[in-house]
C-alpha positions as CSV (number, residue, x, y, z in Angstrom):
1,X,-24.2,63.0,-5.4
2,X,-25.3,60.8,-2.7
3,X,-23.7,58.8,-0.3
4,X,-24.9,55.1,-1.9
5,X,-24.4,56.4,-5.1
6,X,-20.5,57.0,-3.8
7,X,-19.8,53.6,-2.1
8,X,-21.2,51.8,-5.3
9,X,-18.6,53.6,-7.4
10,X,-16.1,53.1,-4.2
11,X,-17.0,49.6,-4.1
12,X,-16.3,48.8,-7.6
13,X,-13.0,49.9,-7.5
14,X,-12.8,47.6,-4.5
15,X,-13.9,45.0,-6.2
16,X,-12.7,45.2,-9.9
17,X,-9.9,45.9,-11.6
18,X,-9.6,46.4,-15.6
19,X,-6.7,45.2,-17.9
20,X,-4.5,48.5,-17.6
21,X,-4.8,48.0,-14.1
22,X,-3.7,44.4,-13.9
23,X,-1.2,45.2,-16.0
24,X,0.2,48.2,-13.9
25,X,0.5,46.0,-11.0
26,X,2.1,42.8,-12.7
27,X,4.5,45.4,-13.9
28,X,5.4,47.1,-10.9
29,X,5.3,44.1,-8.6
30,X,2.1,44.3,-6.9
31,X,1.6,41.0,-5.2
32,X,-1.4,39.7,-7.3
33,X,-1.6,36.1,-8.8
34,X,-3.7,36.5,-12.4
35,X,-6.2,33.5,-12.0
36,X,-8.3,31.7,-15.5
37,X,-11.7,30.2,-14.0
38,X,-12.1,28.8,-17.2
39,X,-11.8,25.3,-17.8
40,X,-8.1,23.7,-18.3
41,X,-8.1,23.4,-22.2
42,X,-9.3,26.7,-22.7
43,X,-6.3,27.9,-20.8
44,X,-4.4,25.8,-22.6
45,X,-5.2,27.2,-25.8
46,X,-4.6,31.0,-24.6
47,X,-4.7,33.0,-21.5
48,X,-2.8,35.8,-19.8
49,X,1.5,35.1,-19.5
50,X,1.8,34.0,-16.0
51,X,-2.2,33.5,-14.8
52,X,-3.2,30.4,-12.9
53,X,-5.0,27.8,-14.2
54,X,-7.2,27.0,-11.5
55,X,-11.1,26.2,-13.6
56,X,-13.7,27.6,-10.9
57,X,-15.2,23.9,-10.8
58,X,-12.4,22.3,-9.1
59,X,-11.8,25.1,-6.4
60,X,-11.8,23.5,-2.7
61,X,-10.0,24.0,0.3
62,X,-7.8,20.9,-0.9
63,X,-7.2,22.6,-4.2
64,X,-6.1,25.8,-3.0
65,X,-4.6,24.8,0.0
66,X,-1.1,25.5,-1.4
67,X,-1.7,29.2,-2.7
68,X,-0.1,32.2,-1.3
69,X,-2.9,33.7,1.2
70,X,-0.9,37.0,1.0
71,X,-2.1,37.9,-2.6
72,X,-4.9,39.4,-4.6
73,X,-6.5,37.1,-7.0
74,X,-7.3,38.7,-9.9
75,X,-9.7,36.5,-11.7
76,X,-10.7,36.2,-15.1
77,X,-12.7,34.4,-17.7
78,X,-13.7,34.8,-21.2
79,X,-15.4,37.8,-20.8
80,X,-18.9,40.1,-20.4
81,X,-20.5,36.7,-21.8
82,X,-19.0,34.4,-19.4
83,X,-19.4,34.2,-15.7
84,X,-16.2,31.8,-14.7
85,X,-14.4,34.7,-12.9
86,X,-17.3,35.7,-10.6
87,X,-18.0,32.0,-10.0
88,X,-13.7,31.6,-9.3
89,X,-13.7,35.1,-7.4
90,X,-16.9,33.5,-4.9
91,X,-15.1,30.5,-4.5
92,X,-11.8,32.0,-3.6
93,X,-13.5,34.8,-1.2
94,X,-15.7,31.9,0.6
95,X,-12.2,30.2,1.1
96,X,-11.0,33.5,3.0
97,X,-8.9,34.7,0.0
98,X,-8.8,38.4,-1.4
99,X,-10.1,38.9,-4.5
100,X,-11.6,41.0,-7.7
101,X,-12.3,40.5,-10.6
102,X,-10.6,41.3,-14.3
103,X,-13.4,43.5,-16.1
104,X,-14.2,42.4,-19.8
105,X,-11.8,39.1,-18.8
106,X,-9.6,37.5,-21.8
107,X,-11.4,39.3,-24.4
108,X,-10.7,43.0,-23.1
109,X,-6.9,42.2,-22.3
110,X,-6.6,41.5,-26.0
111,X,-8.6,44.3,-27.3
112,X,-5.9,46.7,-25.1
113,X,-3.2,45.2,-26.9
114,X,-1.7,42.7,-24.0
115,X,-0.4,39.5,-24.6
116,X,-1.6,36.4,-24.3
117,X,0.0,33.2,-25.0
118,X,-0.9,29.6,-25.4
119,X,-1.8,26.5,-28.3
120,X,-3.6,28.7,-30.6
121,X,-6.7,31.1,-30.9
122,X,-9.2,30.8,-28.3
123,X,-12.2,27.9,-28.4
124,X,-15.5,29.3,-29.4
């Protein structure tokens, strides 16, 4: 083992948090806000119960200006083949929030068995 080897691995659990972990803390009251990068119908057509809407193209000072600065956002996209969350996570971290990022996004929540709800299956 060596020292950089250890703060990578520290540093992704930092950084990154997967669904059982998100779900842990939405259970147990963790203050974290669940945010969807993705664009607004996307969201609208499913997404985590309780996430944030907040599509990582319209993130500015102005549009964030009314979030909690005391919470972790969690944020979270499609998944592996999207890159909405680190785009949302950036954005919210240049702003002076605190942030990771939901591993494996919408995709891995369902494939642990989570909810999700919206209009109907997610766009392809």
């Amino acid at each position: 083992m060596t020292a950089d080897q250890l703060n990578h691995y520290k540093n992704k659990l930092d950084f990154e948090m997967d669904s059982w972990d998100v779900n842990e803390a939405l259970g147990n009251g963790e203050p974290i806000m669940v945010v969807d990068g993705r664009s607004a119908e996307a969201y609208a057509q499913d997404h985590i119960p309780g996430s944030l809407s907040l599509p990582h193209r319209t993130i500015s000072a102005d549009s964030t200006a009314s979030l909690d600065r005391s919470l972790t956002y969690v944020c979270y996209c499609d998944g592996i083949g999207c890159n909405a969350s680190t785009k949302t996570a950036m954005k919210l971290l240049t702003l002076g929030f605190e942030v990771r990022e939901l591993i494996g996004g919408l995709d891995w929540w369902r494939r642990d068995g989570y909810p999700t709800e919206g209009e109907g299956p997610s766009p392809t």
